[in-house]
C-alpha positions in Angstrom: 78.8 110.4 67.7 77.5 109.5 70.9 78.9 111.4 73.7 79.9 110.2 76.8 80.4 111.2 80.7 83.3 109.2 82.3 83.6 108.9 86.0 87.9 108.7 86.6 89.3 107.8 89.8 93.3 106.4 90.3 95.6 106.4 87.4 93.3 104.3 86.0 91.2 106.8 85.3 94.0 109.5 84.4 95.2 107.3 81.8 91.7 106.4 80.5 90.8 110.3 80.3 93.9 111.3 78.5 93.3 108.1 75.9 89.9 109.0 74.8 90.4 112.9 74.8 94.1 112.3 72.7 92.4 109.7 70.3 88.5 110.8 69.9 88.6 114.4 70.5 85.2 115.6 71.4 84.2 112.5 72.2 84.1 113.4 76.2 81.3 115.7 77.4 82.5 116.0 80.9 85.0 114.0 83.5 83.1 113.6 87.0 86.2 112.6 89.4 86.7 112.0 93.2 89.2 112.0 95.9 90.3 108.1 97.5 91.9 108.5 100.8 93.0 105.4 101.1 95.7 105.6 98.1 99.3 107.1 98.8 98.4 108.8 95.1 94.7 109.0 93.9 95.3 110.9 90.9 92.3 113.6 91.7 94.3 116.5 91.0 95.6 115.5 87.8 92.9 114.4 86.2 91.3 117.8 86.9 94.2 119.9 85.7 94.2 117.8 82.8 90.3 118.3 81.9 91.4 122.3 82.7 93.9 122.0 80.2 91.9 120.4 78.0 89.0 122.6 77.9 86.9 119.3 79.4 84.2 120.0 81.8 85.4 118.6 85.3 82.7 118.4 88.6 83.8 116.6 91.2 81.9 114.6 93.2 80.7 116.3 96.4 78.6 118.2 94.2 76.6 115.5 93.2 76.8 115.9 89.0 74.7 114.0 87.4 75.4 112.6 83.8 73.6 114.1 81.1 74.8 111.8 78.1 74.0 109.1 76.3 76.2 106.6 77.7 78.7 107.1 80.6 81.9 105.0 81.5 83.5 104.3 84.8 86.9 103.5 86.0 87.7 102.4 89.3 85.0 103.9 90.7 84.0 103.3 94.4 80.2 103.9 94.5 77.0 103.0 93.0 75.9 104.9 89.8 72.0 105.8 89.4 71.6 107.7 87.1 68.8 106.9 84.5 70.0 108.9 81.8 73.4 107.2 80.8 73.8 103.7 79.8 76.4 102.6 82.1 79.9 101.0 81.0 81.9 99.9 83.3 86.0 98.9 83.1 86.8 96.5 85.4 90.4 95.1 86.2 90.1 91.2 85.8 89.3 89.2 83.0 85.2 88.2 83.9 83.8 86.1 84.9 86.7 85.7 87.0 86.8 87.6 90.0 84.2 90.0 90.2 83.6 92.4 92.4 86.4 94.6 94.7 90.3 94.9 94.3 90.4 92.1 91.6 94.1 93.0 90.7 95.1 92.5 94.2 93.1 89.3 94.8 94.8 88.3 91.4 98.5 89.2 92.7 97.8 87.1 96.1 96.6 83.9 94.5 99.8 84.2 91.5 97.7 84.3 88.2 99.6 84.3 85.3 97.3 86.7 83.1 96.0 89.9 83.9 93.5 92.7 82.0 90.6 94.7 82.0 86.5 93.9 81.0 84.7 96.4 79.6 80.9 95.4 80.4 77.5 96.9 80.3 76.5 97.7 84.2 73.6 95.6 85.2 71.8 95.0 88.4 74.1 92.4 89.9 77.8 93.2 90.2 79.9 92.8 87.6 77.7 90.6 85.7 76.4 92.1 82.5 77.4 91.7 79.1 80.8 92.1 77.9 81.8 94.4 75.6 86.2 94.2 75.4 88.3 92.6 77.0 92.4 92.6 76.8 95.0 90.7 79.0 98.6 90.8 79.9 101.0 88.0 81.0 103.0 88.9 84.3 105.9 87.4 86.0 106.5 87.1 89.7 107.9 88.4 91.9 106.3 91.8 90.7 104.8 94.7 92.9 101.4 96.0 92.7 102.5 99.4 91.1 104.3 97.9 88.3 101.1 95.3 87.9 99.4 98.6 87.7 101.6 100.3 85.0 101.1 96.7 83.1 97.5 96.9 83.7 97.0 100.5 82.4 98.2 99.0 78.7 94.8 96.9 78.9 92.5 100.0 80.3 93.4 102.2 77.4 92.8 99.1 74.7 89.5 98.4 75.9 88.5 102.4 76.6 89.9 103.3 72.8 87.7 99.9 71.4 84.4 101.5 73.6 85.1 104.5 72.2 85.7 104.2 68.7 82.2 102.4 68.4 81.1 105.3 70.2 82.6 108.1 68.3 80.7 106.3 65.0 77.2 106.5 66.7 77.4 102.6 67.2 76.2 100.8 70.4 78.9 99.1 71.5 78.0 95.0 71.1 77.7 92.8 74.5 78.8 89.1 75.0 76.9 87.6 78.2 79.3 86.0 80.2 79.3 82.3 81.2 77.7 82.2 84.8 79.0 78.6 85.6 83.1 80.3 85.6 82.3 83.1 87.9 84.0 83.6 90.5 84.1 86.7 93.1 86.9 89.0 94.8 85.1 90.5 98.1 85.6 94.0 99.7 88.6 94.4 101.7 88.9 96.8 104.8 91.8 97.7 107.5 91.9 94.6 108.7 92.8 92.6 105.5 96.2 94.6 105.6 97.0 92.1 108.5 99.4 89.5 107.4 98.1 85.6 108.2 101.5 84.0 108.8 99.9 80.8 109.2 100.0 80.8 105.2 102.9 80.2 103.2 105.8 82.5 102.5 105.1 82.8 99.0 102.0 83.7 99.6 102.8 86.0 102.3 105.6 87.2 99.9 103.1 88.1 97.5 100.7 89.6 99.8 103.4 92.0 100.8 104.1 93.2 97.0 100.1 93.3 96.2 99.3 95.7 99.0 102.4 98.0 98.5 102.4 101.6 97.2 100.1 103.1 96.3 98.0 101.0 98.8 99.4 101.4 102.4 101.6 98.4 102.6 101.2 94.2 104.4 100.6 95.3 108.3 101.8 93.1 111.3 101.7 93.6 115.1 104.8 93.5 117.2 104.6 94.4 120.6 101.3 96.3 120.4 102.8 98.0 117.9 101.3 98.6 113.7 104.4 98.0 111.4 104.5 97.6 107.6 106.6 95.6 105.6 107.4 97.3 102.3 109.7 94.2 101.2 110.4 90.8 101.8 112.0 87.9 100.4 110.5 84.2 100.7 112.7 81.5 101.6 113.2 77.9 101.7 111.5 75.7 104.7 113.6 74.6 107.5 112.5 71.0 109.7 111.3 73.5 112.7 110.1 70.7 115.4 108.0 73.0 117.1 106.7 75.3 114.8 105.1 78.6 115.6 104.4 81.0 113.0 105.3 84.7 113.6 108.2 83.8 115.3 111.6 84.9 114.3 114.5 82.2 113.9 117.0 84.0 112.4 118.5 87.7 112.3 121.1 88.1 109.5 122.4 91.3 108.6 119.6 93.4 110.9 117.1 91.2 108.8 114.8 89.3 110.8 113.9 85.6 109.4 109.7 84.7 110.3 108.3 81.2 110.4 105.5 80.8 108.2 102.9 78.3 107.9 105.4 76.8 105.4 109.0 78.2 104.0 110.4 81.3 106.1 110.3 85.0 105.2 113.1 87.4 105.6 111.7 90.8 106.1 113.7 93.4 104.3 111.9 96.7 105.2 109.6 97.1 108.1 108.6 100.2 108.9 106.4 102.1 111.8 102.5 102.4 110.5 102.3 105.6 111.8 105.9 107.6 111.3 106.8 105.8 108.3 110.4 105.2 110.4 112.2 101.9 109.6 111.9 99.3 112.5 114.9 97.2 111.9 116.6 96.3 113.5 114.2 95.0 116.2 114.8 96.0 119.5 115.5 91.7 120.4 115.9 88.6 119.1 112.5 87.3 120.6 110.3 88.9 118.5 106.7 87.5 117.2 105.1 88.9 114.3 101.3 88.7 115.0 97.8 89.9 113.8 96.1 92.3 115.7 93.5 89.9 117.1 96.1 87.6 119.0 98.6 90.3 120.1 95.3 91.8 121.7 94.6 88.4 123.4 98.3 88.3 124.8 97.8 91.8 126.1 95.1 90.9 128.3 96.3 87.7 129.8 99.5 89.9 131.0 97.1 91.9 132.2 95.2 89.6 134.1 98.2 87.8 135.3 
């Protein structure tokens, strides 16, 4: 048997931790885990109670652990691994060579892919471009909301974790495939700013843009009148002719629901709320509302300054 360190994050991680200790028992050495601030629900203190519970060594990591094992595994985790010691696995959430990189599932969800899953792949020195060791997928439907893409997604993290490990647990080195370099393609970083909805794009898009950043990510942001709200729902509609066309602009207001232009179709907002109270927005204070990014509604600002 060759033991292993996993490094856990999300309920990614929580369901890849309870897989491997309910199937391979003995199998995990020790569970190095960490806090994300920028999920709703990161999943820290669970996986720790479950280690407790479990009699599994857990160190968190503001105490900088360092793995001692063989080989190590690591599930949605944020930062670089050095560590010398362990031959690093990786899960990552899209199906490579497609999409590597950050927050593949959301970049997935955005664009409307069909097929989701997770790659298990030796680490190497460029991102997400070593060998592959399992891989499984899922077909989705849309609409459908990041957290239940999650729950799909978390089917395909405990095939590929129970596949490492069973080669694992029979003190086999888990075989790699390399992958084919002329399909890759790459999902980049996202920050505070790619909350920000681009209504210049169409409302499907928009539409799922809004489902692919809900909970447990903080939700699609827009600016109305200097003000941060996030739409937790929305429903994309069919295009009207709108001679002048000006996206962010509301058309229609039908039962408290404001209708938006987009860059093509129109988008009924079903929940907005306030990005700092959480309170629900709607219905807006007047008809004449523009939903903007933060860049133009900055720009307006000043010119009524100025003026």
């Amino acid at each position: 048997m060759k033991r292993i360190t996993l490094y856990a994050m999300s309920r990614k991680g929580l369901e890849t931790v309870r897989a491997i200790a309910s199937n391979f028992p003995g199998l995990i050495a020790a569970v190095i885990g960490a806090r994300d601030y920028a999920l709703a629900d990161d999943s820290f203190v669970e996986i720790r109670d479950f280690c407790a519970a479990n009699s599994l060594r857990f160190d968190d990591r503001s105490e900088s652990p360092v793995a001692e094992t063989e080989y190590a595994i690591a599930v949605a985790w944020r930062w670089l691994i050095k560590n010398s010691r362990s031959r690093l696995i990786v899960l990552h959430d899209s199906l490579l060579p497609r999409y590597r990189g950050f927050n593949p599932l959301v970049t997935a969800l955005i664009n409307g892919d069909e097929e989701i899953g997770v790659t298990a792949l030796f680490a190497a020195d460029e991102y997400d471009g070593g060998d592959i060791i399992a891989q499984s997928v899922s077909r989705i439907r849309y609409p459908i909301t990041i957290q239940a893409a999650i729950e799909t997604l978390i089917h395909n993290y405990r095939a590929v974790a129970l596949e490492v490990a069973n080669c694992l647990m029979r003190d086999q080195d888990p075989p790699g495939t390399p992958q084919d370099e002329a399909s890759a393609s790459f999902s980049l970083w996202r920050d505070e700013q790619d909350y920000f909805i681009d209504w210049s794009l169409p409302a499907q898009t928009i539409r799922r843009t809004v489902d692919a950043l809900g909970y447990p990510y903080k939700g699609a942001a827009t600016v109305v009148d200097g003000r941060v709200l996030r739409i937790r729902k929305a429903e994309a509609l069919p295009d009207l002719n709108v001679a002048n066309r000006a996206v962010g602009k509301v058309i229609f207001v039908r039962d408290s629901k404001p209708i938006v232009v987009c860059g093509s179709g129109l988008l009924r907002v079903d929940e907005l709320v306030d990005g700092t109270t959480g309170a629900t927005s709607l219905p807006l204070a007047r008809f004449r509302t523009r939903f903007t990014g933060p860049e133009a509604d900055s720009v307006v600002r000043n010119v009524e300054r100025m003026s």
